[in-house]
N, C-alpha and C positions, 0 to 999 in steps of 0.2 A: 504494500500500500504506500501511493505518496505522500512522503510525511506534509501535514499541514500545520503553518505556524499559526497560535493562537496566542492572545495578549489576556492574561490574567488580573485584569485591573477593570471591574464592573465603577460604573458611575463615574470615567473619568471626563469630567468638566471644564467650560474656559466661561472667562466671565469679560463682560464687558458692560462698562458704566459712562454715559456721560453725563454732565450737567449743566446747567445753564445759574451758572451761585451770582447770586444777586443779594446786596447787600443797602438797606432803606435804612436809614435811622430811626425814623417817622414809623415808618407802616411796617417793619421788619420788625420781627423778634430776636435780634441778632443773638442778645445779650439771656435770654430769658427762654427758652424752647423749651416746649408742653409736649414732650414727645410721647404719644403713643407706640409704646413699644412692646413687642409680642415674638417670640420666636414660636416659630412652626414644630408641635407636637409630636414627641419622636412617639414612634410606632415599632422600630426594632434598629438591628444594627445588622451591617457588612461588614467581613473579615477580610484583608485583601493579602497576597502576597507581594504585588507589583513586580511580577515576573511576563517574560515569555518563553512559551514553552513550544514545542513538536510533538505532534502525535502521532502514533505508529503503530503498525500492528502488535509491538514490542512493548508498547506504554508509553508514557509519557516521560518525555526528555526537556532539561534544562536548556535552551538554547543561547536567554541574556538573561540579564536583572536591569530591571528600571533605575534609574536613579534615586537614591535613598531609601530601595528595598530592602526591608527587613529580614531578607534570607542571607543579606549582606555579614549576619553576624547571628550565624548559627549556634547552640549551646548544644554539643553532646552529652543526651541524657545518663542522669549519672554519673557523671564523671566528675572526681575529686584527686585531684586540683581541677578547677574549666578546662574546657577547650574549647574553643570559638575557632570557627570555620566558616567560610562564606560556600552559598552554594555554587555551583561554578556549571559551566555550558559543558553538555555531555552527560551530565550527573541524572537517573534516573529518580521520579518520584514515583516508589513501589506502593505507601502507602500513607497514607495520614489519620493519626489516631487512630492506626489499625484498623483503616477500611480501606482497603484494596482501589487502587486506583488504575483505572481502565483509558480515560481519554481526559480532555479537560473538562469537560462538564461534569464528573465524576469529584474531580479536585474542585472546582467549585461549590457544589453540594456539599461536600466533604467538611471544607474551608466553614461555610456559612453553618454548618452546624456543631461546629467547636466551641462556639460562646466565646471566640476570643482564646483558649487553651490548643493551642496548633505543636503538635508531634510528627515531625517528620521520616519516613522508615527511605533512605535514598542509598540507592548504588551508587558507590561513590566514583566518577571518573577516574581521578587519576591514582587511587587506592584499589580498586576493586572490591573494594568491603561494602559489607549492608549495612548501617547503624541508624540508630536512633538520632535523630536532631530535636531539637524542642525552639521554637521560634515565636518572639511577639508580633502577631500578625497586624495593619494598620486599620484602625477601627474607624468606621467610617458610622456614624446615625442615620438613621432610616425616618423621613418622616412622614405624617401622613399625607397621602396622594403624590408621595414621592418615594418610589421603588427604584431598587438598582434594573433598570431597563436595560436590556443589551443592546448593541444596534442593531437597526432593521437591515433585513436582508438586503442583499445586493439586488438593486432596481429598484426600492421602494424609493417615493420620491422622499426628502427632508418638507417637514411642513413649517411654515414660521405662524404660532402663535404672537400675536400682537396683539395687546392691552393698551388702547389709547384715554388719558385722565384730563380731564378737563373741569377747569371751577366755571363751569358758563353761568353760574347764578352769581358769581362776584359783580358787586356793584361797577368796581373800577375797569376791570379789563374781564369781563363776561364774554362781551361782546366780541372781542378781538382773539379771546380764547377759541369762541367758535367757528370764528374763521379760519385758526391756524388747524384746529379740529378737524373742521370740513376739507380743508385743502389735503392733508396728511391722511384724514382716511379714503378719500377718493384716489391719493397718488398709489396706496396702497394695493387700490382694487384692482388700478390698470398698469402696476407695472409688477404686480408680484399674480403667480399664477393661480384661479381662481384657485384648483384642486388644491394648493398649496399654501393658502392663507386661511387662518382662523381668525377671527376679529372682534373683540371685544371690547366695546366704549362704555366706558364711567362717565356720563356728566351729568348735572342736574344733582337730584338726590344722590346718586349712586356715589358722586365726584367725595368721597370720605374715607380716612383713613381703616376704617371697620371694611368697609365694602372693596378697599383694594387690596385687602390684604386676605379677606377671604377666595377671592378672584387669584390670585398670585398663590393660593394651596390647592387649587384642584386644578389647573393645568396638565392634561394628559402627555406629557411630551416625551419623548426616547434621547436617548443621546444622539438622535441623529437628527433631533429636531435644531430649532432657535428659537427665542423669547425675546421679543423686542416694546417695550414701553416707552413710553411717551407722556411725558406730563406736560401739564399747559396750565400753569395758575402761580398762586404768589409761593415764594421760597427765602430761606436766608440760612447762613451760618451760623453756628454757636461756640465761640470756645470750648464751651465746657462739655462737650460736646465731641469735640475735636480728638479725644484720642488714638492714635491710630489709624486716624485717618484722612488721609491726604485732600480732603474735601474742607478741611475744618469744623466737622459735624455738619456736614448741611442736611438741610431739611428739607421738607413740604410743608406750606404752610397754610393749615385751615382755621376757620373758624372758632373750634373746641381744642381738641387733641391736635398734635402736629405727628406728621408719621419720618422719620429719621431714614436716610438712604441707605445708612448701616441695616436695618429693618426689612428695606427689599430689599439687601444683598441677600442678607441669610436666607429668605425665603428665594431667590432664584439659587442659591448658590446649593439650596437643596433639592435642585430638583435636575434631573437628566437632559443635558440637552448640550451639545457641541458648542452653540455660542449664543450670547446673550449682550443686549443691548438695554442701558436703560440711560431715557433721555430726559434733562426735566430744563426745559424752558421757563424760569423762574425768575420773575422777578415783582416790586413791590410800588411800582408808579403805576401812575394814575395814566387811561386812556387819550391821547393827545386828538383835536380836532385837526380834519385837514383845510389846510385855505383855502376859500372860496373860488381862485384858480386853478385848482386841481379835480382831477376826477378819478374815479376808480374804474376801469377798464377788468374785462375777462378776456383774457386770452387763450386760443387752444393751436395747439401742433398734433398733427395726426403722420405717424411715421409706420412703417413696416420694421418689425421684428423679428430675427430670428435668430434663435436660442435665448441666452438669457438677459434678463434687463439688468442693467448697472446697479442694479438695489437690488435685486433676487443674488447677483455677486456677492455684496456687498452683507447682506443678511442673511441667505441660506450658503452661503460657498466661503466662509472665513470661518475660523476656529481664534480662539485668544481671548485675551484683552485689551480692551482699548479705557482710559478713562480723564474725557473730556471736559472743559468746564466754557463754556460759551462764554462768558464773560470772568475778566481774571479777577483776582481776589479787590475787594473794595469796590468792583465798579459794578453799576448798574445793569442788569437785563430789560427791555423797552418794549412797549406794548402799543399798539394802536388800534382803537376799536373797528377800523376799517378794513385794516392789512394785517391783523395777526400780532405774534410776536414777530421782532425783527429778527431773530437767528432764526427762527421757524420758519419765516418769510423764505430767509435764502437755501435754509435745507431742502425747503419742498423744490428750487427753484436748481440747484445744484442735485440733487437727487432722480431730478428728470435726466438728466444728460448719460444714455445707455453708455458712454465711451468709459465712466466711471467705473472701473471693476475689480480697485483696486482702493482697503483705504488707505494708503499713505495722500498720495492725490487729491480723494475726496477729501480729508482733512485738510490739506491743505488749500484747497479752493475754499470749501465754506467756512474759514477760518479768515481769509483773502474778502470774501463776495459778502460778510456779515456787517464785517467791520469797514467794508466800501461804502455798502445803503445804510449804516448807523452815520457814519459821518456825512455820507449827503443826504439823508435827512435832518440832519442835526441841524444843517447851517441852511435848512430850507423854512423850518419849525421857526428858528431863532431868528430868522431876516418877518415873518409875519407869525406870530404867536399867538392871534385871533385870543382867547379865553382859558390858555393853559393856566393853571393856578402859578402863581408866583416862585413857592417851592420846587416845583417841578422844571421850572426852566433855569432856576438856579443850580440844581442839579445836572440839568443837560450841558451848562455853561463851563460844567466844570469838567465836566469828563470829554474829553476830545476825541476817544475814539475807546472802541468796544473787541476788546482782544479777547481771544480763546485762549483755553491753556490748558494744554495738554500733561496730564498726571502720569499715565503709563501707556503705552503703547508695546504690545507684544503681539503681534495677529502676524498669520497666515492665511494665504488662501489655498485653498483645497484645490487638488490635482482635477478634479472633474467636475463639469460645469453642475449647478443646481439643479436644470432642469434640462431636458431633451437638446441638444446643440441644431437642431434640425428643426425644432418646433417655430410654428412662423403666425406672427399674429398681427395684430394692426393695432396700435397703442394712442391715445388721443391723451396727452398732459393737456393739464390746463393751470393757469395762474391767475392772479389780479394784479395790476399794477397800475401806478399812478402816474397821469398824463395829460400835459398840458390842455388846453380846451383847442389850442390851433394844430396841432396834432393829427393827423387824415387817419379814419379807422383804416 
């Protein structure tokens, strides 16, 4: 039989976070955050080896050890004085905890019902001997609606679950929220493939930390899925808040409870899925009017597609981390009840462009294209300022321009497209933007 290599490491995960941290004196809870905080209810536990192995009609064989595999430092049982031995490629596993081990799913089973107490019985490569080994295997929590899922079979397609969050009942920027809402879930519809989007929106009532954190536990996903979020409402940092995490504690910020993005980490970070995105458009100013010389225009582009969309790349075909902050530490994130948020603005706007399939690129365009329209809005607001409150343009006055800032960046894209490379379809984006009245449609 030809040996097949298998990867012994159920539930291995990448994560991926961006933010949008916006900081208000005024309207922001910088200093003060109400965090509803909750982790996801462990239901059992996973034993891992973090090996790869070969199977054969002979059993199963050692081939490598993962990085900071705990076979790395074997204890031969019984033995006084120790002996620590790593397992090594070639080395047979005959059996574990004296159950006869057959192929990998065998060792698997095996593994997952040791409680954590793993005995190893291995032919030893370069000894020829059979002994005992005793090893602390890596405990991983199980919790609920989140099982160690294997990947799916070869040909299933990856599905991307999306959770989009919206405060459309906030007085200040409701309005603008559901624009960036509606822009982001239609972009979604027509450039990710129907079969392969799950879609889920909070706004209104639902738009609460209770309700997205129930929504973020029953996620069906495999590790071959993706988890992509989307928030669109007020947010700010907290010091106190801050440990550990390179965000400064930021938050979500509602009305009652505030919910903490350490919060959805835990819960994406417990659940199966190759990559994960979580995005929070945040910030704590008020809705700006637009002058009387401008209008708001719809735009649409209708193009032919085949294989996959720049954002089907970008969300089902990367693995890693990425974690973004759309505006850098102390400056504001910007709202406009017409146009959305302004970095939302330009993701929906830089997210269209299928050439995008890779994120170094995309970051660095919408990074480029946010912080272009924050400062030529800036100085279009501040040449006619019609009814913006006073506070509000003193804040615009003072920030000059709205940087992204990038926390980590580790991603990969995947060898094979997301979806069909042949598949051909017909894609219609559409945007709004603002344009002069002499302007020819």
């Amino acid at each position: 039989m030809k040996n097949k290599p298998l990867i012994i490491r159920l539930g291995y995960v990448h994560a991926i976070m961006i933010a949008a941290t916006a900081l208000t004196p005024i309207v922001c809870k910088a200093q003060n955050a109400d965090p509803f905080e909750i982790s996801p209810p462990t239901v059992g536990y996973e034993y891992r080896l973090d090996i790869h192995i070969d199977e054969s009609i002979e059993g199963v064989f050692v081939r490598s050890l993962l990085p900071n595999s705990p076979t790395q430092r074997l204890r031969l049982a019984n033995a006084n004085p120790p002996v620590i031995r790593a397992l090594r490629p070639g080395d047979q596993i005959t059996h574990l905890n004296g159950r006869i081990i057959r192929n990998g799913q065998g060792l698997r089973d095996a593994s997952d019902a040791s409680h954590g107490n793993v005995r190893l019985t291995i032919k030893e490569s370069d000894t020829l001997r059979t002994r005992d080994w005793d090893v602390d295997p890596v405990v991983i929590t199980l919790t609920a609606n989140r099982t160690a899922a294997t990947s799916q079979a070869s040909g299933v397609k990856p599905v991307l679950f999306a959770i989009l969050i919206a405060d459309t009942q906030d007085e200040t920027i409701g309005n603008g929220a559901k624009v960036s809402l509606d822009q982001i879930s239609e972009q979604l519809k027509q450039l990710i493939s129907k079969d392969q989007l799950e879609l889920t929106i909070l706004d209104e009532d639902d738009c609460n930390p209770e309700k997205i954190i129930r929504e973020l536990g029953v996620i069906p996903s495999t590790d071959a899925d993706s988890v992509f979020v989307y928030y669109l409402g007020h947010g700010a940092f907290d010091p106190l808040q801050s440990q550990n995490d390179p965000s400064r504690g930021h938050f979500m910020d509602f009305k009652r409870k505030d919910l903490l993005r350490r919060t959805v980490w835990k819960y994406l970070n417990a659940a199966p899925a190759k990559f994960r995105a979580v995005v929070t458009d945040a910030c704590n100013v008020q809705g700006e009017a637009d002058p009387f010389e401008y209008r708001m225009e719809l735009r649409a582009r209708t193009m032919q597609i085949v294989g996959a969309t720049g954002l089907e790349w970008l969300l089902l075909g990367h693995r890693g981390q990425i974690d973004l902050s759309a505006a850098d530490f102390g400056q504001f994130a910007w709202y406009s009840n017409e146009r959305g948020g302004f970095f939302s603005n330009q993701w929906v706007q830089v997210a269209s462009d299928v050439s995008l399939t890779d994120w170094s690129p995309f970051l660095s365009q919408v990074g480029q294209a946010s912080n272009k329209y924050y400062v030529a809005e800036r100085e279009r607001i501040l040449a006619n300022p019609g009814s913006i409150p006073t506070d509000t343009l003193a804040r615009l006055r003072s920030q000059t321009s709205m940087r992204t800032r990038l926390f980590r960046n580790q991603v990969r894209r995947d060898a094979l497209p997301p979806v069909n490379p042949q598949l051909r379809r017909m894609i219609t984006t559409t945007h709004t933007t603002a344009v002069p009245f002499h302007e020819n449609n």
